[in-house]
N, C-alpha and C positions, 0 to 999 in steps of 0.2 A: 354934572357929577352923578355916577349910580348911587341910588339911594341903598348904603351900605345893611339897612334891615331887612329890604322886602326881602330876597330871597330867602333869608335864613327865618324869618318867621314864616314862610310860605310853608317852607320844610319843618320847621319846630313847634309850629303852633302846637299848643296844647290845649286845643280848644278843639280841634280835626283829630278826627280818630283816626290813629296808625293805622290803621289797614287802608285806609283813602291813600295816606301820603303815602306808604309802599305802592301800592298800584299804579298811583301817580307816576313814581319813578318807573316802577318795574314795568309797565305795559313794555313802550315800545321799545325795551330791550328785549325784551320777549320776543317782539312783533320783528327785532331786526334779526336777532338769534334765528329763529322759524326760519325767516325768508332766506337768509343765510346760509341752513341746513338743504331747505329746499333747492336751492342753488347748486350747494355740494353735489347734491342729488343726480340733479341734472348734468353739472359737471363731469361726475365720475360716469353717467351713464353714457354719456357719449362719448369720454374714453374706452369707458370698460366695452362700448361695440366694436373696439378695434382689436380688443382680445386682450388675453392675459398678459403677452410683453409690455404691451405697453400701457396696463396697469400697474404691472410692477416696475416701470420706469418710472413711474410718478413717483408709486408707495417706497422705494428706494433712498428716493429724498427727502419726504415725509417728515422722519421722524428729527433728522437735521434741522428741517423747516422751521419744527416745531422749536426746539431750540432754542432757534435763535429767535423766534418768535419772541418765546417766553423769556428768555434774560430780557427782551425788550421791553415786556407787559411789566417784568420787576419794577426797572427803574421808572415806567411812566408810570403804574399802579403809586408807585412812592410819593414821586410829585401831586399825585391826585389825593394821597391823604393829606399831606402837608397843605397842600389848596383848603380841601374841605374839612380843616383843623382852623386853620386860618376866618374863613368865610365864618364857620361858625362860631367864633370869639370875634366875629369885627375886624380883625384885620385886615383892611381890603389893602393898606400898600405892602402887605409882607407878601399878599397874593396876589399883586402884580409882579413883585419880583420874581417868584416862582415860574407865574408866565413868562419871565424872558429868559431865566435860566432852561425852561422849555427849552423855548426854540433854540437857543445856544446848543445845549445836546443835542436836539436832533441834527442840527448840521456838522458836529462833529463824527457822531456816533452813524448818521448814515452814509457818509462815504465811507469811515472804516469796512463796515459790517458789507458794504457792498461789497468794497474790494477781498474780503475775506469769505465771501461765499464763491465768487470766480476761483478762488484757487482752490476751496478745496474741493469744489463741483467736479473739475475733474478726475480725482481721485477717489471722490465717497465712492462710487460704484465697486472700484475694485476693492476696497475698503472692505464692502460689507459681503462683497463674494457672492455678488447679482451672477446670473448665466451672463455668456459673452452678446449673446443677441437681445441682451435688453440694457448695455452700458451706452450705443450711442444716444439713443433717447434721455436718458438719465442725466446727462451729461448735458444734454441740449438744453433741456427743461429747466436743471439750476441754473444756465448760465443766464435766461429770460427772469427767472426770479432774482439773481442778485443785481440785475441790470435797473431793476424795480426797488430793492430796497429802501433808498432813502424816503420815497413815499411810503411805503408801506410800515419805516418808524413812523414818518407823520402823524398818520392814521392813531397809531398804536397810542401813541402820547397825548396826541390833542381830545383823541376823543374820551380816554381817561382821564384829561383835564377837565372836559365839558361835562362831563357827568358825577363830578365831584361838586360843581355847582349847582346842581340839578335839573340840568337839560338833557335828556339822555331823548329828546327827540330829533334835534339835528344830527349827534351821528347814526341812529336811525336814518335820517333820508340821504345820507351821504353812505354807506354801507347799503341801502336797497338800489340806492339808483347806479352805484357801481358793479353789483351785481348784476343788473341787471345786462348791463353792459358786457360781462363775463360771458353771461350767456349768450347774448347773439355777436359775440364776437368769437366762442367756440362753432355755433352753429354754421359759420360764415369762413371758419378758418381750418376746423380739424376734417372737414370732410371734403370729397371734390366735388365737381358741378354734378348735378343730378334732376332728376324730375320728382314733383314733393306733387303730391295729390290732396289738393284742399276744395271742403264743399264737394265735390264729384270733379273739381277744372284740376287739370293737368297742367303744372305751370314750371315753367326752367329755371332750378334755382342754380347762383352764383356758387364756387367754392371753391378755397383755397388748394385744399384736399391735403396739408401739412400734419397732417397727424399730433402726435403727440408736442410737436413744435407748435403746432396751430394752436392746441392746450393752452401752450407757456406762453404764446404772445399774448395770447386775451387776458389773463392772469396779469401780465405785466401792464397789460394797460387798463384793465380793472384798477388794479395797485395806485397807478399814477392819478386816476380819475378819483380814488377815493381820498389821499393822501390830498389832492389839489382844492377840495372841496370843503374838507373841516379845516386846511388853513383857511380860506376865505371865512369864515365862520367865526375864528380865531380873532382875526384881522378884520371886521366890520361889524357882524353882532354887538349889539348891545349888551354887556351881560358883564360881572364879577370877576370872569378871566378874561376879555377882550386885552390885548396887547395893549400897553400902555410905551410909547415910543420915546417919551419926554426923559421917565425914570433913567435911573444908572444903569449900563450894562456891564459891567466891572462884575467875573466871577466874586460871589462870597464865596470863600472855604467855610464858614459855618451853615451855609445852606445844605452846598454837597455833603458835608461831613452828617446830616440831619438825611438827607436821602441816601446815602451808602449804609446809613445803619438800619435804615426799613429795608433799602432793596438788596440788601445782601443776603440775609436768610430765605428772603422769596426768590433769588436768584437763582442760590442756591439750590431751593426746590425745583424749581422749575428745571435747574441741569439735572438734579435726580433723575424728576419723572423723563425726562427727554431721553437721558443719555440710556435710561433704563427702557424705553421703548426701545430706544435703537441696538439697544442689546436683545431685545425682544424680538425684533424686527433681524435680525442676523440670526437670532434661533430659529424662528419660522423658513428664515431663507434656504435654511439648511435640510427642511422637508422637504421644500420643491416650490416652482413656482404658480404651483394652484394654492398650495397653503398661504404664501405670499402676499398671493390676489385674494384670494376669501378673508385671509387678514385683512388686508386693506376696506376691501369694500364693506366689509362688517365693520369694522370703526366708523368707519363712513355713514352708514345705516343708525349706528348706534348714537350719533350724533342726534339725533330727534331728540333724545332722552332728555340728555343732558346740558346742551346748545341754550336751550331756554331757558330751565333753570340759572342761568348764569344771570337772569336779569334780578331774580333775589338776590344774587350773590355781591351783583353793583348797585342794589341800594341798600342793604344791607352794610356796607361797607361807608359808603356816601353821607346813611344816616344816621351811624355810630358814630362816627369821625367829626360828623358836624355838631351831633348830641354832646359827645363829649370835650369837643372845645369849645363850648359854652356850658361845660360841666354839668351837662345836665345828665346823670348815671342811672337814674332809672329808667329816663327817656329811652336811654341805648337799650339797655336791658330789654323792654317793652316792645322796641324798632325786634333789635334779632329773634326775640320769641317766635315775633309774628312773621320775620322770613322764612325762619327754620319749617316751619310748621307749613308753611305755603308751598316749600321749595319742595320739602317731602311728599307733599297729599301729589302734585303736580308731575314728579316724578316716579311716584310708584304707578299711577295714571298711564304715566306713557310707556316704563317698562311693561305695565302690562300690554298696551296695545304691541310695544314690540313681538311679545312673545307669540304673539296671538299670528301676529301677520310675518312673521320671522324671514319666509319664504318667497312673500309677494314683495317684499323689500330689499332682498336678494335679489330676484328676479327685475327689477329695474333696471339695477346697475351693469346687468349681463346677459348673456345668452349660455354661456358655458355649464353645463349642468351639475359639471362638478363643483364648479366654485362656491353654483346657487347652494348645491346641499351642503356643502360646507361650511359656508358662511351662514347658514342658517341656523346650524348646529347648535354653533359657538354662540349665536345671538341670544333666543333661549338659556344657553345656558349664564349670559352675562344677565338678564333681566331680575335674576333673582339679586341681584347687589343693587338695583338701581335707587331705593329708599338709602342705602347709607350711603351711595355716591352723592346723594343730594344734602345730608347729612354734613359732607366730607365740603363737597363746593360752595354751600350757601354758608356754612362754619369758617370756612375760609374765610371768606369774605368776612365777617363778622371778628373776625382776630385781627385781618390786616385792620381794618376802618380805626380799634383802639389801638394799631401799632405794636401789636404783639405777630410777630412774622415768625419768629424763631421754633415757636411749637410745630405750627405744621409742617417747619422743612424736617423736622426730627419725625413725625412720624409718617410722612412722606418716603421716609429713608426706609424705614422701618418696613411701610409697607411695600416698599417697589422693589430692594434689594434679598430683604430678610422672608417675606412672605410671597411676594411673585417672581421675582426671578431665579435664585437658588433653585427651589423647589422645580418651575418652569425647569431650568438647564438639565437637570437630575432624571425628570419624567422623559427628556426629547430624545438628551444625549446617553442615558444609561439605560434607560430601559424603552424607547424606540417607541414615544409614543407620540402623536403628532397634533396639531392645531386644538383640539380638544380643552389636553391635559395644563395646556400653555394659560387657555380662559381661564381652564377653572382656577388657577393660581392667580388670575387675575382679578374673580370674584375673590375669592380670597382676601385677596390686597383691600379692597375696596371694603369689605365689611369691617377689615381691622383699622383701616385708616377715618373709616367715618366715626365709628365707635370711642377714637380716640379722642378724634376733635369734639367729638358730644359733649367727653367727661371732662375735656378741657373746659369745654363753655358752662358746665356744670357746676362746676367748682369758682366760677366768677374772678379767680384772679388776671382773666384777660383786661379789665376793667379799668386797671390804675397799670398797667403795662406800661405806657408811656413815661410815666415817673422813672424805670429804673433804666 
């Protein structure tokens, strides 16, 4: 039988100084986040050598992706509080039950969402009023992503599971080794046979030569490789969520009715931010398809920033949630000070390197001169929001972990509808100004939405949240 204390004294000692046990967590999210971005990197640079259409076949689906991505992240985020609410009051069988109400979702929820990305993949393109020579690609590329989906809920749930425990090192090497996989299976797929000069030897490499389809298969099978690997993990690890197969599997309605009221306002948010990208993403379309691509690739880019910081943001969240379901309220207190503060110094760190290098970071993902200066523009000018984006993310986390969800879909709303996107439509569509005008309403967003969540955490009644 797991010894139901070690983990949670491991995490709660109060003998270890908070800043160990964040690190503890936080590295190798960080370390998978990086490699992650790193990946992206690679990713989109060897689409973006095929040129602007068929980056903006990818960026077409994007923000859809993200979508559905994120109602995913809700409800597994949900589960993983209710875990490490659990874990950290001792109750290890209300936290195996959780673990099979897991997997019970994920095999409902990913054939749905599969079958629901094939149909509307054909359509998002003309949807969002792509040119006509960049719809077959768009088309081709969700159908390989929703082909992938149920691992890719996998992924999303399990590894949110794991890291409510405080392992946040296996889906690290299950997310780097799948990447890794991404990449030499784009390398292998999106271009054709060719001769590669390594050392000074001239050597004949293999290639699919599938273009933007060579993309989405490696994608799909990254997906599966990753999703296939934190079940196993799920399924034989030793550890506090290891599946317990004896328990009952008979849905509770009081479990689910416990995770629809955490993951509803994060749902919520997350369709905010998404659907408001893809309004975003439809504003841009409508400059042209270089604004499109320098959109694209500069989110892309921008990803350094922010990617990592997500790893305060999951312990953050892990070590409130387990603080305070062993009530221990200053612990939490103590726990978020010290991420907010990490996530900031960490983040304002890397917007500046962005700013610095705007261009050489551009220049990776492309050869098009205009994209680069474009996308560099916009880069620059998002670097000055990057302290309250870290603000905005590592707060987050810190509100879900007590079960306060609802704040930040309110000003989530606030700031994607009322401050970036209004303003954004008004600058593009009335007074005819282009990519620019769009960021800066974006910085925008971003310094109201951090600032919000600040005064939220400021004011402490995130704290007994879960009572009402």
């Amino acid at each position: 039988m797991m010894d139901k204390a070690g983990l949670k004294n491991r995490l709660l000692d109060s003998n270890r100084r908070p800043s160990a046990i964040i690190w503890m967590l936080a590295w190798p999210a960080i370390i998978d986040q990086l490699f992650q971005t790193a990946v992206q990197y690679v990713d989109s640079a060897m689409v973006g050598s095929l040129g602007a259409v068929a980056t903006a076949a990818i960026a077409s689906n994007s923000s859809t992706i993200w979508l559905v991505n994120g109602m995913m992240y809700a409800l597994g985020t949900s589960f993983a509080v209710l875990a490490a609410r659990n874990i950290g009051s001792g109750n290890e069988d209300e936290v195996k039950k959780i673990v099979r109400h897991v997997l019970m979702s994920i095999g409902i929820l990913g054939v749905t969402m599969a079958v629901m990305l094939l149909l509307i993949g054909r359509h998002l393109p003309y949807w969002i009023g792509v040119e006509a020579k960049v719809v077959p690609g768009a088309i081709t590329y969700m159908r390989y992503i929703a082909i992938s989906f149920p691992f890719t809920i996998t992924y999303i749930f399990l590894a949110n599971l794991i890291r409510s425990s405080g392992d946040t090192r296996s889906p690290m090497i299950c997310n780097i080794t799948a990447n890794i996989a991404n990449v030499i299976g784009n390398f292998l797929l999106i271009f054709p046979s060719r001769t590669i000069v390594l050392l000074g030897l001239e050597i004949p490499m293999w290639g699919a030569g599938l273009g933007v389809q060579g993309a989405a298969i490696s994608t799909a099978i990254s997906n599966l490789l990753a999703g296939s690997m934190i079940l196993m993990v799920i399924l034989f690890k030793q550890s506090q969520v290891k599946v317990d197969w004896k328990g009952s599997w008979k849905p509770d309605a009081t479990l689910f009715r416990q995770v629809c009221k955490l993951a509803s306002p994060l749902a919520l948010e997350r369709a905010t931010i998404s659907f408001g990208q893809i309004t975003l993403t439809i504003l841009v379309t409508s400059v042209g398809t270089t604004a499109l691509a320098a959109h694209h690739l500069a989110i892309t880019a921008e990803s350094i920033t922010f990617m990592p910081v997500s790893g305060f943001s999951i312990a953050a969240m892990t070590l409130v949630a387990q603080s305070l379901g062993a009530s221990r309220k200053e612990q939490a207190v103590s726990f978020a000070r010290k991420c907010l503060l990490f996530g900031v110094l960490l983040m304002s760190f890397t917007g500046m390197l962005m700013f610095i290098f705007a261009k050489p970071l551009m220049s990776f993902f492309t050869g098009d001169t205009a994209v680069i200066d474009l996308g560099a523009r916009v880069l620059r000018i998002e670097a000055f929001a990057e302290p309250f984006f870290a603000l905005a993310i590592v707060g987050s986390g810190v509100l879900r972990g007590a079960g306060d969800t609802r704040w930040p879909f309110i000003y989530s709303s606030i700031g994607m509808w009322v401050v970036r996107l209004l303003p954004a439509a008004i600058l593009i569509n009335v007074f005819g100004f282009g990519l620019e005008a769009a960021w800066s309403c974006m910085v925008a967003d971003l310094f109201v939405r951090g600032l919000l969540i600040f005064r939220r955490f400021l004011k402490g009644k995130w704290i007994d949240s879960w009572k009402h």
